[in-house]
C-alpha positions in Angstrom: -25.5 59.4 -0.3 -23.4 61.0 -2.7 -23.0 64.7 -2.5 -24.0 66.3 -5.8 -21.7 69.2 -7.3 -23.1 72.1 -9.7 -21.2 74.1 -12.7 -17.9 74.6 -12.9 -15.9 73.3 -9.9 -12.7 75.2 -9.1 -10.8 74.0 -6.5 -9.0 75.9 -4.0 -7.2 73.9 -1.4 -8.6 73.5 2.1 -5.6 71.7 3.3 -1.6 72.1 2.9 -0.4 69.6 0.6 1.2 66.3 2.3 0.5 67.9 6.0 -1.1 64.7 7.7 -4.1 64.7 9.4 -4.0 64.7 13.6 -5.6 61.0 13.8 -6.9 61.9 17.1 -9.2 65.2 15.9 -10.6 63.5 13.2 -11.5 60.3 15.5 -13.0 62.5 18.1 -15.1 64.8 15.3 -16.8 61.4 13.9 -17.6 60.4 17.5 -19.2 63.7 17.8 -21.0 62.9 14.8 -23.6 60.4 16.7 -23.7 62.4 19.7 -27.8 63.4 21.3 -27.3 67.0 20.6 -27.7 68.5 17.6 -25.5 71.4 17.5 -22.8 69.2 18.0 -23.4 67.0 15.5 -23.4 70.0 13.1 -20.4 71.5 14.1 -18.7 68.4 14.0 -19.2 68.3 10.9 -18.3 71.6 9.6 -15.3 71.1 11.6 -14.5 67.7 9.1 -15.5 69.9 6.1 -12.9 73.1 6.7 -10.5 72.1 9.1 -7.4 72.8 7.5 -5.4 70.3 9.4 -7.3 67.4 8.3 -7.0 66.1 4.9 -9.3 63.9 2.1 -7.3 61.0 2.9 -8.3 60.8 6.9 -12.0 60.5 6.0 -11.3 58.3 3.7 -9.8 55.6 6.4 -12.8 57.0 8.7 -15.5 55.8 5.8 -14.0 52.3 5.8 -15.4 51.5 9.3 -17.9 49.3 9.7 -18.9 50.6 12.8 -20.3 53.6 11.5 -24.1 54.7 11.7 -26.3 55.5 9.3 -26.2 59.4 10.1 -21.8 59.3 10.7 -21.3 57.9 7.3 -23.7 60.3 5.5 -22.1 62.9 7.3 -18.6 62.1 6.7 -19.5 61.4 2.5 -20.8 65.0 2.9 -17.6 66.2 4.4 -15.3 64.2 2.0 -17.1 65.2 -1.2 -17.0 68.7 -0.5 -13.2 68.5 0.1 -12.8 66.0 -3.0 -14.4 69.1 -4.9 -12.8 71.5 -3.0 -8.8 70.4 -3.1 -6.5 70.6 -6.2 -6.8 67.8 -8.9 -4.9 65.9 -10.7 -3.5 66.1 -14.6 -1.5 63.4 -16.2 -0.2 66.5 -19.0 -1.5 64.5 -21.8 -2.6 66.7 -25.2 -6.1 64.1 -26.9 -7.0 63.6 -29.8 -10.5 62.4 -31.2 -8.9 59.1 -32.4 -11.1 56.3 -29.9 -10.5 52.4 -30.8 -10.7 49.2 -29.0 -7.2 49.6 -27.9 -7.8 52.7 -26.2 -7.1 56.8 -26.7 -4.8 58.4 -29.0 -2.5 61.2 -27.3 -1.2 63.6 -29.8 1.5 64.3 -27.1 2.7 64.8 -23.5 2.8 68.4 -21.8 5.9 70.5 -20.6 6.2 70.6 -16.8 4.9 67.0 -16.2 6.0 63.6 -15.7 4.4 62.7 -18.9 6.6 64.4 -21.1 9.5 61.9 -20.3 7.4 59.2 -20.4 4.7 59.0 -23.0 5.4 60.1 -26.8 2.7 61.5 -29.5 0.1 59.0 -31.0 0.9 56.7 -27.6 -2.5 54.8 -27.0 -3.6 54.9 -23.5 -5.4 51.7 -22.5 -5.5 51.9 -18.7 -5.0 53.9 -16.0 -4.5 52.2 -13.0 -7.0 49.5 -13.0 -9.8 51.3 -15.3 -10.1 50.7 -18.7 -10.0 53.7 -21.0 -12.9 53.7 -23.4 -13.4 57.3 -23.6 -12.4 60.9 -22.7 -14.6 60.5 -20.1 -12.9 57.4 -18.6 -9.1 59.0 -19.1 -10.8 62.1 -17.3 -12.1 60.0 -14.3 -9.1 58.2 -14.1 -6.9 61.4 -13.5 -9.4 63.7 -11.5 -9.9 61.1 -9.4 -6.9 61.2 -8.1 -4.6 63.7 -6.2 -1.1 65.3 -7.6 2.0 63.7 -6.7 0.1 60.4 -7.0 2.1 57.6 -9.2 -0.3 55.7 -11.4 0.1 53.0 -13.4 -0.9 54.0 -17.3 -1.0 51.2 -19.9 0.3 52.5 -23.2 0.2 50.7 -26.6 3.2 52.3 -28.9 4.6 51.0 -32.1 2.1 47.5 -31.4 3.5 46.8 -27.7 2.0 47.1 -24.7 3.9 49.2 -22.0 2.9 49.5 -18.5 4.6 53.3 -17.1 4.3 55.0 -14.1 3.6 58.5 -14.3 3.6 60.9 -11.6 0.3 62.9 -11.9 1.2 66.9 -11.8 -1.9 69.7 -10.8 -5.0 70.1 -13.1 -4.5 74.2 -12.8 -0.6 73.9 -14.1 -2.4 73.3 -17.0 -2.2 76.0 -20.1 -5.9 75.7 -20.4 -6.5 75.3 -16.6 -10.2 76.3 -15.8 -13.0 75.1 -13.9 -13.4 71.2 -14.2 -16.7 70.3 -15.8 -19.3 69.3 -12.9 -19.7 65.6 -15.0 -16.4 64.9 -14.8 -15.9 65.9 -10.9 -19.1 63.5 -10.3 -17.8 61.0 -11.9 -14.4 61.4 -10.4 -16.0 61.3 -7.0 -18.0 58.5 -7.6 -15.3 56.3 -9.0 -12.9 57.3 -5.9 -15.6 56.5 -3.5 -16.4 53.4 -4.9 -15.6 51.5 -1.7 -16.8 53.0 1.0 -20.0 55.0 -0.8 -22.1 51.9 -0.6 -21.2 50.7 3.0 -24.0 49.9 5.0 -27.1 50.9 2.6 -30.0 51.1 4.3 -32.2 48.0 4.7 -34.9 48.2 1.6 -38.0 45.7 2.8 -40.0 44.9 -0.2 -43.9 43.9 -0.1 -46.9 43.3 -1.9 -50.2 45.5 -1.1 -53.3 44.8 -2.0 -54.3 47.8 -4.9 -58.1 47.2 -4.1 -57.6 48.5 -0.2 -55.0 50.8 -1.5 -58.0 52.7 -3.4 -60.5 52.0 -1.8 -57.7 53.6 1.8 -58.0 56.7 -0.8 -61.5 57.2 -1.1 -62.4 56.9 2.3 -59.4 59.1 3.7 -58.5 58.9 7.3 -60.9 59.3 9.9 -62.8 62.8 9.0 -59.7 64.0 7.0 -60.4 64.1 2.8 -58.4 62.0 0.9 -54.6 62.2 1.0 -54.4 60.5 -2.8 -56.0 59.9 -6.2 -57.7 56.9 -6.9 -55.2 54.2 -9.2 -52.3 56.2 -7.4 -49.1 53.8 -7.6 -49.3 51.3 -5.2 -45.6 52.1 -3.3 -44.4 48.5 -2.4 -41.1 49.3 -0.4 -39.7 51.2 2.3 -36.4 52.1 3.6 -35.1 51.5 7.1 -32.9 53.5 9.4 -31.4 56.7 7.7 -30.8 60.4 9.0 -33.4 63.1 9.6 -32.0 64.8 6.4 -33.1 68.7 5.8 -36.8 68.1 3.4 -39.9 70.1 3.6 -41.4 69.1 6.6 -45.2 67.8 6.5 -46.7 68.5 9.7 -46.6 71.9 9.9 -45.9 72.9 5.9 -42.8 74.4 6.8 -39.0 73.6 5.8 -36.9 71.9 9.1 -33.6 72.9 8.2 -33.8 76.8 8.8 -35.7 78.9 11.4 -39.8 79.3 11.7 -41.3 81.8 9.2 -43.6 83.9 11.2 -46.4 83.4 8.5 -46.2 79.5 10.1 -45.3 79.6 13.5 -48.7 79.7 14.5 -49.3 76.1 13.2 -45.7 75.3 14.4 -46.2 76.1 17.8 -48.1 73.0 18.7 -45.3 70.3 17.7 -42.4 71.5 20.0 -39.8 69.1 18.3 -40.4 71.6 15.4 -39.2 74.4 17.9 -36.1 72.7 19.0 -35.2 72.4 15.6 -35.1 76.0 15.2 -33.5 76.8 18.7 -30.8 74.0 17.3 -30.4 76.5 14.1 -30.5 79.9 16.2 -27.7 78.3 18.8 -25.7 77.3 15.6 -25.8 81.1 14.0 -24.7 82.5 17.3 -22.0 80.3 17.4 -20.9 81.5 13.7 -21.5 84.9 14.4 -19.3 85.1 17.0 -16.6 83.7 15.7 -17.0 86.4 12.7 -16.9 89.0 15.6 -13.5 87.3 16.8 -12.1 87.6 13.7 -13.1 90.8 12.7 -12.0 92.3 16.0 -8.2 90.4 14.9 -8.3 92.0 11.6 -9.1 95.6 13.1 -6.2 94.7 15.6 -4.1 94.1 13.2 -5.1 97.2 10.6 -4.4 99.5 13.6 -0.7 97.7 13.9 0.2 98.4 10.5 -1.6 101.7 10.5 -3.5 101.0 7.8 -5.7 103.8 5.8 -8.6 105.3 8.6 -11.5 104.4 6.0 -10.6 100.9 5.9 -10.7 100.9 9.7 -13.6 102.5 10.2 -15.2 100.4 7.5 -14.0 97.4 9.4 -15.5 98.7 12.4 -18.9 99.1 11.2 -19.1 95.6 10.2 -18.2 94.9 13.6 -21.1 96.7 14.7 -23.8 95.1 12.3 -22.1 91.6 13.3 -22.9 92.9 16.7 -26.4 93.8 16.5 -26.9 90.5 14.6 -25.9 88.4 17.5 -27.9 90.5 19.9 -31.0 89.5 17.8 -29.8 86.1 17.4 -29.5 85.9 21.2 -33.4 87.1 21.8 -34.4 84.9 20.1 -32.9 81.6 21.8 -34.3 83.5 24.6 -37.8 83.4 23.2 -37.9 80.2 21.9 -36.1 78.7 25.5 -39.5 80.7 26.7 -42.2 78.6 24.5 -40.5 75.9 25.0 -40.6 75.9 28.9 -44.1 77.1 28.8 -45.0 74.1 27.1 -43.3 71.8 29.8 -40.3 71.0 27.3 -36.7 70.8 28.7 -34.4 73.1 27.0 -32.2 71.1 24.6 
């Protein structure tokens, strides 16, 4: 369920910092998430993932329903990760050292600008943050990325043989000196310690069984019918199965064709016998018209506004020929939810 993140991860805030979610909007976008239609269960969702107005925090209370299905809460751990990734992270200020014991790790001192600097003092061994136990850079790293700035955490020090327990107010990751990307490990492991308690929430049933691995050759040598065999003989015999779950976005294995993007021509005429196959791709067709013309909307602002300020002709005129590409796109777009409303009708299917 969890939403993998590649390279370097450099976050740039989707939301304003401490502007609280409008409980209602967020409520209304996870009901949207169940809804028949497909469309809106997609938009819904990009809705959750770049909304500006709603913040990490409101998914998070959303995820700790239990009343959730199977396709909401995969959804909404989509939509959460990518903002987890995607908004500013913590730093505690802290300069390491390579110095790793039983007690913890050696700091060989706080950094200017944070809360650290008044709190923690070089060769300070941190022991815990919060309520993980540091055993490595990689657990200190969790422990802070994890988190958001302006957070107050907890840190467990040992200094001079004594245990102190300070709370430290964490600063922002790119006040850092040395600010970069954060290292994709560290933001995975980040996200998967914060979502510890709502990731795992309502796993899908797994029904174990025993098969019987002489009918499960001898089911491969015979095939199916008049169809060859599907699988080599001594093939592992699969012995469980998953219930419930959403129809995620995999090569699909009727027609040899992927379901999460529009037909190739080179398949549609093997396509054009399952008509659920066909709605998929009107689904995806209605859903580029409906980006496309919001990227005409804004661009037609943006030329409003150049004009206002008069602002150089060739930037204008540039401006307006992406309008008119944008343009031609969404005409194509448009024939062909025409055609596809077409084949669909002539083969007796209601138009989703």
């Amino acid at each position: 369920m969890r939403r993998l993140l590649t390279g370097l991860v450099l976050c740039v805030p989707l939301s304003v910092s401490g502007q609280a979610s409008d409980p209602d909007l967020v409520a209304s976008l996870v009901e949207d998430l169940k809804n028949p239609s497909f469309v809106t269960r997609e938009l819904a969702e990009r809705e959750l993932q770049y909304e500006e107005s709603i913040t990490l925090e409101a998914l998070e209370a959303q995820l700790m329903r239990d009343d959730l299905s199977q396709e909401q809460r995969i959804r909404l751990l989509k939509a959460a990760s990518m903002r987890f990734a995607s908004e500013p992270r913590a730093a505690m200020g802290i300069q390491l050292t390579n110095e790793l014991s039983e007690l913890g790790l050696k700091i060989s001192g706080p950094v200017e600008g944070f809360d650290s600097m008044a709190k923690l003092r070089a060769n300070d061994i941190i022991s815990r943050i919060g309520d993980l136990p540091i055993r490595s850079t990689t657990d200190l790293q969790v422990a802070i990325i994890s988190r958001s700035p302006g957070e107050v955490v907890p840190v467990e020090v040992v200094r001079d043989g004594q245990r102190l327990t300070l709370d430290i107010e964490l600063g922002k990751w790119s006040n850092l000196s040395s600010a970069g990307g954060i290292p994709r490990s560290y933001v995975e492991a980040a996200w998967i310690f914060r979502s510890r308690a709502y990731a795992g929430k309502d796993e899908p049933e797994v029904i174990e069984f025993d098969a019987d691995p002489n009918a499960w050759n001898e089911s491969a040598i015979d095939g199916w019918g008049d169809q060859r065999s599907r699988r080599n003989v001594g093939e592992q015999t699969r012995q469980a199965v998953v219930v419930g779950g959403e129809a995620r976005p995999r090569p699909g294995s009727m027609a040899g064709v992927r379901l999460d993007r529009p037909l190739a021509p080179s398949a549609r005429g093997r396509a054009s016998d399952f008509p659920p196959m066909l709605r998929q791709e009107l689904n995806k067709t209605e859903l580029d018209i409906i980006a496309t013309q919001e990227r005409i909307r804004r661009l037609e602002v943006q030329i409003d506004l150049y004009k206002q300020n008069a602002t150089r002709q060739a930037t204008i005129q540039q401006a307006e020929q992406q309008l008119d590409q944008f343009e031609a796109i969404l005409d194509e777009l448009n024939r062909r939810a025409d055609r596809l409303r077409q084949e669909l009708s002539e083969m007796g299917v209601q138009d989703p």
